[in-house]
N, C-alpha and C positions, 0 to 999 in steps of 0.2 A: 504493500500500500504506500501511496505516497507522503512523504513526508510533511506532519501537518506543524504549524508555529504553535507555541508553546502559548500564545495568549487564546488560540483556538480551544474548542469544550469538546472533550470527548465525545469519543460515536464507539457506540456497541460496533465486537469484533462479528464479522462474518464466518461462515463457513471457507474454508478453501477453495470450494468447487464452483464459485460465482464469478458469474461472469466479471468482466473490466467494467460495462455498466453497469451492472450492482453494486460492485464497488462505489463508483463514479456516484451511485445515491447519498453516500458521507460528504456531504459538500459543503455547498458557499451559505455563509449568510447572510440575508437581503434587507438589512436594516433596523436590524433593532437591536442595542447596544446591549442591553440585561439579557435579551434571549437571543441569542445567538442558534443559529442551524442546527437543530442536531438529528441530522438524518439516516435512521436504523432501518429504513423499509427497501422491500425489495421490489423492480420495477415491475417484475413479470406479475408481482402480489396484486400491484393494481392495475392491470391491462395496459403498459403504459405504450405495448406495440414494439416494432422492429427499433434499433440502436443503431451508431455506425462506431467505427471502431474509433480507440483514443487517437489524438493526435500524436505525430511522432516528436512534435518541435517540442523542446526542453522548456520548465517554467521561465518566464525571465528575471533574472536577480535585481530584486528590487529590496529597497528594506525604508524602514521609519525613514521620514521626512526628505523623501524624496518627491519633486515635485512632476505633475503632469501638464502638459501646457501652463505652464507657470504661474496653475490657479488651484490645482487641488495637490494638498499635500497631504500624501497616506502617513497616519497614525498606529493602525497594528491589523497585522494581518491576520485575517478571520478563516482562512483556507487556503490551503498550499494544496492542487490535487487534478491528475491528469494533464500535467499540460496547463494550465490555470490557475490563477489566484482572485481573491474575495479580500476586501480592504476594506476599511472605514479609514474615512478621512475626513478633510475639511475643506470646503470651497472658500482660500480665503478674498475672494472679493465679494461674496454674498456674507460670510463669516458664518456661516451653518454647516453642519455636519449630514455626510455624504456617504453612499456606499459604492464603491469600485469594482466590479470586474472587468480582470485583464490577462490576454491572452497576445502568445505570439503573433506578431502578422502572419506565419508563414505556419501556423498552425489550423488542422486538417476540420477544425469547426470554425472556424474567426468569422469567414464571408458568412455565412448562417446567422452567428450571434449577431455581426452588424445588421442584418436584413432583421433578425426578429425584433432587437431593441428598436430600430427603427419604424419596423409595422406599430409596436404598441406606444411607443412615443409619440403616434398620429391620432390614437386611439382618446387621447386626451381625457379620462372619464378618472373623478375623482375618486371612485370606489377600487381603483385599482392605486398600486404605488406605483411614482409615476418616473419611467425614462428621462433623466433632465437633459444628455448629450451621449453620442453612441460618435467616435472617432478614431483615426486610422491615421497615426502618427511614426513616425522613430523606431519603424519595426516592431511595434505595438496597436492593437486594438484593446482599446478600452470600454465599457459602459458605464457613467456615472447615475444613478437613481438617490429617490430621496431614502433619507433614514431619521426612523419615526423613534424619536426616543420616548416617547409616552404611552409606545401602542406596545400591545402583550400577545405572544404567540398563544392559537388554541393549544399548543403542548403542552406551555404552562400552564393555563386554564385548568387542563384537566387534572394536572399533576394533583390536585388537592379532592377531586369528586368531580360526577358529572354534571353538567349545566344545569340550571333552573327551566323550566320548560320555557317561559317566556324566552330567554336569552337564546335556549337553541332553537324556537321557531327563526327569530329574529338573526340571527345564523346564516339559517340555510334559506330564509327570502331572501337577504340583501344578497350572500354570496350567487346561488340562485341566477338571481334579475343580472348580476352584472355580470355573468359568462354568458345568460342568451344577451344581452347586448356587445361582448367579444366577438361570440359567434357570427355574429349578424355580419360584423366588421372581416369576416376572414380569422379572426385570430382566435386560438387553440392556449390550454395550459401547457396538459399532458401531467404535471407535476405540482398539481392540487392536493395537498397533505395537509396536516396541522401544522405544519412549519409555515408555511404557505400564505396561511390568515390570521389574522390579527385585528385588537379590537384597540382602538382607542379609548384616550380616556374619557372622551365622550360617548363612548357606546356605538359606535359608527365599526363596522365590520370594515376591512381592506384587505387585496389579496394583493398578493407580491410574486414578480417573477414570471407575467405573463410572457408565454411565450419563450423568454429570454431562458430559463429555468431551465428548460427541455433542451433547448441548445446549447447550452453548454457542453451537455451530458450527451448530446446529438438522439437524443429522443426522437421516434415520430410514432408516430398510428394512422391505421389506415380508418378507423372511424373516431376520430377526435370528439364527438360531440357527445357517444356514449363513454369514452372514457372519463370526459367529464364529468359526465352527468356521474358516470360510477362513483366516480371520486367526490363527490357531492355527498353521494350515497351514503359514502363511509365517512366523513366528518360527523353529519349528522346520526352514524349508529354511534362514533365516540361520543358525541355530546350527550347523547341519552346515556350509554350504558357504562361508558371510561374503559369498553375494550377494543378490539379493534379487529372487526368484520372477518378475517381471515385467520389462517392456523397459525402462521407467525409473528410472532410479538416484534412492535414499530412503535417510536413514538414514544417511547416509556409506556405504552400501553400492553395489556397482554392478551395475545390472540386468541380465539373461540377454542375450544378442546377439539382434537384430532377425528377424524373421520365420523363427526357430527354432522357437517355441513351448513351450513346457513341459517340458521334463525333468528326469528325476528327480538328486535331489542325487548318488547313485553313480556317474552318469555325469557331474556337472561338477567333482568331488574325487575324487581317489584316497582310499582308505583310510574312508569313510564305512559306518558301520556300516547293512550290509542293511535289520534290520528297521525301524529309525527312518525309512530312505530310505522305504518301501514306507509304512510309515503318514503322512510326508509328504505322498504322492502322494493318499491316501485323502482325507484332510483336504481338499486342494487338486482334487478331482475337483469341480468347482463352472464355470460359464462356460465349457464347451467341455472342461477338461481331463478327463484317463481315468483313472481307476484303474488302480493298477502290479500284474502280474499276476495281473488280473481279478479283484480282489477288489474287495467293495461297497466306496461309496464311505461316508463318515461325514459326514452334514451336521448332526449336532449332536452339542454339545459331549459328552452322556450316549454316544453311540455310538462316539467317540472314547475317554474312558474305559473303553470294555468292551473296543475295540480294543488299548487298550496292556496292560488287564488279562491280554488273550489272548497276547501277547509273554513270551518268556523272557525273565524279569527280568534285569537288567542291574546289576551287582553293583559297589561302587567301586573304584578300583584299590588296590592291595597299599600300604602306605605304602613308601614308597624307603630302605631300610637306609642309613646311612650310619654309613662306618668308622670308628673312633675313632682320633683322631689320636695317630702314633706318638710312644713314649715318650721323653722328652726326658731326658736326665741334666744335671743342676744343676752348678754347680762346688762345691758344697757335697759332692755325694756324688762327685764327682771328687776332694775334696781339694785343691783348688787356690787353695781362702781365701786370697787377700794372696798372691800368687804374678801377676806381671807377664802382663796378659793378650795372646795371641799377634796379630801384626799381619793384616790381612785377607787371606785369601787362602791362607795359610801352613797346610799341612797340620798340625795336630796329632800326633805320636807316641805311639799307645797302647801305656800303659804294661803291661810282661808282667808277668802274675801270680809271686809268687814262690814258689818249686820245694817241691814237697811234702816231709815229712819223712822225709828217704833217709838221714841219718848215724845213728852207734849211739846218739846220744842221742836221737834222735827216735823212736827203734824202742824203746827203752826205754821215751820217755815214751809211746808209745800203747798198750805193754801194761800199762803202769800204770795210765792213764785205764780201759781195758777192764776190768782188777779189779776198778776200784772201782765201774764201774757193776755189774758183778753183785754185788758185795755188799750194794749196794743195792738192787737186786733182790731177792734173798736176802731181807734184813732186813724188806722193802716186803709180801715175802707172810709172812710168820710174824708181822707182827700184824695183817695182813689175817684170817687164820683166826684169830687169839686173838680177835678183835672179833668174827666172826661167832660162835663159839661161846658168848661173853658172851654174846651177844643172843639165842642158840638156850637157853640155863638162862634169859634173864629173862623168855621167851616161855611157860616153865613155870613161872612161882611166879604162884598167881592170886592172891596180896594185893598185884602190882604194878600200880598206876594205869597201863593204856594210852593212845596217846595216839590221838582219832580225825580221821576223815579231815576232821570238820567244822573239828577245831582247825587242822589242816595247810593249812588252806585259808585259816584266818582269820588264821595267822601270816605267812602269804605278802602282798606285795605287792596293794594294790588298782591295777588296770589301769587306766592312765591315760586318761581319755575325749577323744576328739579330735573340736575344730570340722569337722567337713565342709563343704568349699567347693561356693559352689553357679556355677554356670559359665551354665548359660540360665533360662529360666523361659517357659512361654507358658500363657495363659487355656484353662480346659479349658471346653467347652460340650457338656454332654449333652442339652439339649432346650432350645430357645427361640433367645435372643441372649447377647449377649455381655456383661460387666460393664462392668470398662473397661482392656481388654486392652491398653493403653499403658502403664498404669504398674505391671507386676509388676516390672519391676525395682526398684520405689522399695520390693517387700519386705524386700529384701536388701542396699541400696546402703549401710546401715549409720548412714543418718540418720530419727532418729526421728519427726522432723518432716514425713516424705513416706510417702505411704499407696498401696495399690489399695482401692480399695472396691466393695462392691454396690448396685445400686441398691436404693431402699426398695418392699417389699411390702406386700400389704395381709391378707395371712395369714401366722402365724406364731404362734409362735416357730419351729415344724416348718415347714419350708416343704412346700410342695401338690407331691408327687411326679408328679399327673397333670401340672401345668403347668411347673415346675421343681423336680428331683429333688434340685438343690445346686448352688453355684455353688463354685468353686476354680481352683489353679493347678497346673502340672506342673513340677516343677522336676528340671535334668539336674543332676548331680552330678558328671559328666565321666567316670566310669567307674564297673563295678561295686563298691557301696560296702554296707556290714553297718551298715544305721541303728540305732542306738539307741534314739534320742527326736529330739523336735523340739521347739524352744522357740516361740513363737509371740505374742509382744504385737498384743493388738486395742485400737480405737480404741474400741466402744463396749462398758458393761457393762452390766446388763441381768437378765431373767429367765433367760436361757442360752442358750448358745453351744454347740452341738456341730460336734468336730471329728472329722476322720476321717482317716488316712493310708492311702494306697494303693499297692502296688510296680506300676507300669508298665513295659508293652515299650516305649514310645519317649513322645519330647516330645509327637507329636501322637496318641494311642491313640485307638482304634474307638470304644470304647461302653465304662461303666462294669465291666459284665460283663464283661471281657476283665480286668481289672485282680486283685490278691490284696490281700483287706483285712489288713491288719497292725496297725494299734492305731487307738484311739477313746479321746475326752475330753468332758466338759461341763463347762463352768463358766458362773459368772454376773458373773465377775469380767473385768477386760483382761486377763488374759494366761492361758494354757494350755501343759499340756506334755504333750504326747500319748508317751503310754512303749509301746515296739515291743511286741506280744506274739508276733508270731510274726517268729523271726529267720528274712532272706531279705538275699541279694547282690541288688541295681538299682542301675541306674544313676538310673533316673528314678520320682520319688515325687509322687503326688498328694497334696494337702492339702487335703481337702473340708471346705467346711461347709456341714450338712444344717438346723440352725438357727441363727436369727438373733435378738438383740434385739430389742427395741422403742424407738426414737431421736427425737428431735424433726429438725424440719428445719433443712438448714442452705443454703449457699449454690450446692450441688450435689445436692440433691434435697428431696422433702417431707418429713416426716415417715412414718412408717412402721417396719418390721419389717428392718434392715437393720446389717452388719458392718464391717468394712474391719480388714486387714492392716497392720501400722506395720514391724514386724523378723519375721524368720523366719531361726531355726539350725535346722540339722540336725548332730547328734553320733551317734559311731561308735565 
């Protein structure tokens, strides 16, 4: 086996008699700095199809703080193996951290890995991790992709127990939807595992290694779409059961018992919810197995989708009340200030209340006290009515100046305006690709020096609704909130900039149609402040913009018709 760097996490030993691809399955990892790759499974395990052989060209010696195009400097390498290496490192002109694979030029998979990192780099869809540059330098090809320091391999996941059902519906939809939208694209995993996916910290599922994953390894199938879907399959039997579908133990998980054969997850856990069990089975009806009470089986990802569509949705659980912890008495409202405090253990003596007023002075003074409250009483309503009749005679003299509702409103208090906190943020795409859906948080992070931007067009300042109707972000606000305005500083200024606010049902909405316009701005200046005109409760608010300036080029695109975000508030 080839030799792996010593900052790399162990991979279970194979058998001898595996093939170079087998092997080749202990590989790279794709971005995430605590979980790291650890790949035990074998390809033929999940149908992953015919292999080609390793490359003959030798890894290239590279080590810490050697730079690539004199912008990414590797930090420690994550896989040494077959002819290839796996890095983290760091982009330092963006200053984020990156993940590397690099292979010889003149190594017998390179042209493949370029062609696949490129197909899925076009692919632009947030739910995948995304290709930032695929390049062919110095007798090296490299791919650089992002690396998600806050998202968690399903390995890990499982490491501790199986998923909650809510978590693994919400799994196997989103992973699901976003391979029939690969599909759709031409593009294939092949090397869908729980290495593979990963959840953020927001709850947002992401698959890594589209494509590129298989190429490395020189992967193919001659039906990509049921492999997938297979491998769908099998995520979601680990998510239910924490074993893993086949006789071989993968994953830190441990495989079904020997010449059992396939069953369904209901029957190797108690308490496994039916329906997921049954679309398990669908998924995994592929090499012999059966579909679970005779329904068709799904061998691509889009029939899968329609499958869980057909499912009674699966709702998340109730949040867990908890009781407010009981009330504590201070020695302040004890009275026991500067009073020697009691040694441990020692019961306290509560002290009795002392005895209501029973003697003839006491009875005297409460009928005292009671006089005077009604004569104050008494006196409380007789100028109540002298007042109201005043003002019934000055309601009839018409030479007396009234005063109106306009004044009583302007004599009042103006209502303090409040910053709304903004909590997520994700790239809205209504037709085409993506912007650059990694940095909507630099809208909001509060430093003015870090942007999202668009790419440059070549119409404008309206942009071409046949080809792109607007590009923007959706931002959550954590719960339903009554916007106001939104402040918005842009980076360039120009002939005009229109903005658009939108109230959205959630972070990731359908189609723009679905959405309620609520205010619109143009300027041709940096900054805008788009004012609500129509008052609505969201939690989550789009921020479109339908035109763009005119910019010269700079070090992230050409010149052209193009915007970019610096801060965004939203006020309430």
């Amino acid at each position: 086996m080839a030799e792996r760097s010593t900052a790399a996490v162990d991979v279970a030993d194979n058998s001898g008699d595996e093939s170079l691809t087998a092997q080749a399955d202990q590989s790279t990892a794709d971005g995430v700095a605590k979980n790291r790759e650890r790949d035990t499974d074998i390809d033929e395990a999940q149908g992953s199809g015919g292999t080609e052989g390793p490359g003959k060209a030798s890894p290239p010696e590279l080590h810490s703080g050697h730079k690539l195009a004199r912008r990414y400097r590797l930090e420690e390498c994550v896989t040494r193996l077959d002819g290839f290496s796996s890095w983290r490192a760091v982009d330092e002109k963006l200053r984020r951290a990156v993940g590397v694979h690099i292979l010889p030029a003149d190594h017998a998979r390179a042209r493949s890995v370029l062609a696949a990192a490129r197909s899925s780099a076009l692919l632009g869809d947030p739910r995948f991790v995304q290709v930032l540059d695929a390049v062919e330098e110095n007798d090296l090809v490299y791919v650089v992709h992002e690396w998600l320091p806050d998202a968690t391999e399903l390995t890990t996941l499982l490491a501790s127990g199986p998923l909650e059902v809510y978590d693994a519906y919400q799994m196997v939809s989103q992973v699901s939807a976003a391979m029939a939208a690969a599909h759709r694209e031409g593009l294939a995993h092949l090397r869908l595992n729980p290495n593979a996916v990963l959840r953020t910290s927001t709850g947002q599922w992401r698959i890594r290694g589209l494509a590129v994953n298989a190429a490395l390894r020189g992967i193919s199938s001659d039906t990509p779409q049921r492999t997938d879907t297979e491998a769908i399959g099998a995520l979601l039997y680990a998510a239910l059961t924490q074993r893993w579908p086949y006789e071989n133990d993968a994953y830190g998980l441990s495989g079904l018992p020997k010449d059992v054969g396939l069953i369904a997850p209901d029957q190797v856990r108690a308490g496994v919810h039916r329906g997921l069990s049954e679309l398990t089975m669908r998924a995994l009806a592929n090499d012999g197995a059966t579909a679970s009470r005779h329904e068709s089986a799904c061998t691509t990802p889009e029939e899968l989708v329609k499958a869980i569509g057909e499912m009674p949705r699966i709702r998340p659980p109730e949040p867990a009340f908890t009781a407010p912890p009981e009330y504590q008495r201070t020695t302040y409202q004890q009275g026991t200030y500067g009073r020697q405090t009691a040694h441990p253990g020692v019961t306290q003596p509560v002290p009795t209340p002392p005895p209501p007023l029973q003697s003839r002075t006491g009875r005297a003074l409460k009928w005292g006290v009671s006089a005077l409250l009604i004569a104050a009483l008494g006196l409380g309503s007789w100028q109540l009515a002298d007042a109201l009749m005043d003002q019934g005679n000055n309601s009839d003299d018409t030479n007396q100046t009234q005063t109106t509702d306009d004044s009583d409103k302007n004599s009042g208090k103006t209502k303090p305006v409040q910053q709304l906190k903004i909590e997520d943020a994700q790239e809205f795409v209504a037709k085409g690709g993506a912007q650059a859906p990694e940095d909507v948080a630099k809208t909001y992070d509060g430093d003015s020096s870090t942007y999202w931007r668009t790419k440059s067009f070549v119409d404008g300042p309206d942009m071409n609704p046949a080809y792109k109707p607007g590009v923007g972000i959706v931002y959550d606000l954590g719960s339903a909130r009554t916007v106001s305005a939104a402040s918005i500083r842009l980076l360039y200024p120009g002939d005009h900039t229109t903005v658009t606010l939108y109230a959205a049902d959630s972070l990731t909405p359908s189609s723009l149609d679905s959405m309620e316009k609520i205010g619109t701005v143009t300027t041709n200046g940096t900054s805008a402040t788009v004012k609500v005109t129509k008052q609505v409760k969201t939690q989550y608010v789009l921020v479109w913009l339908t035109a763009l300036p005119y910019a010269e080029g700079d070090q992230y695109s050409g010149s052209g018709f193009k915007q970019a975000i610096t801060d965004l508030k939203f006020t309430g």
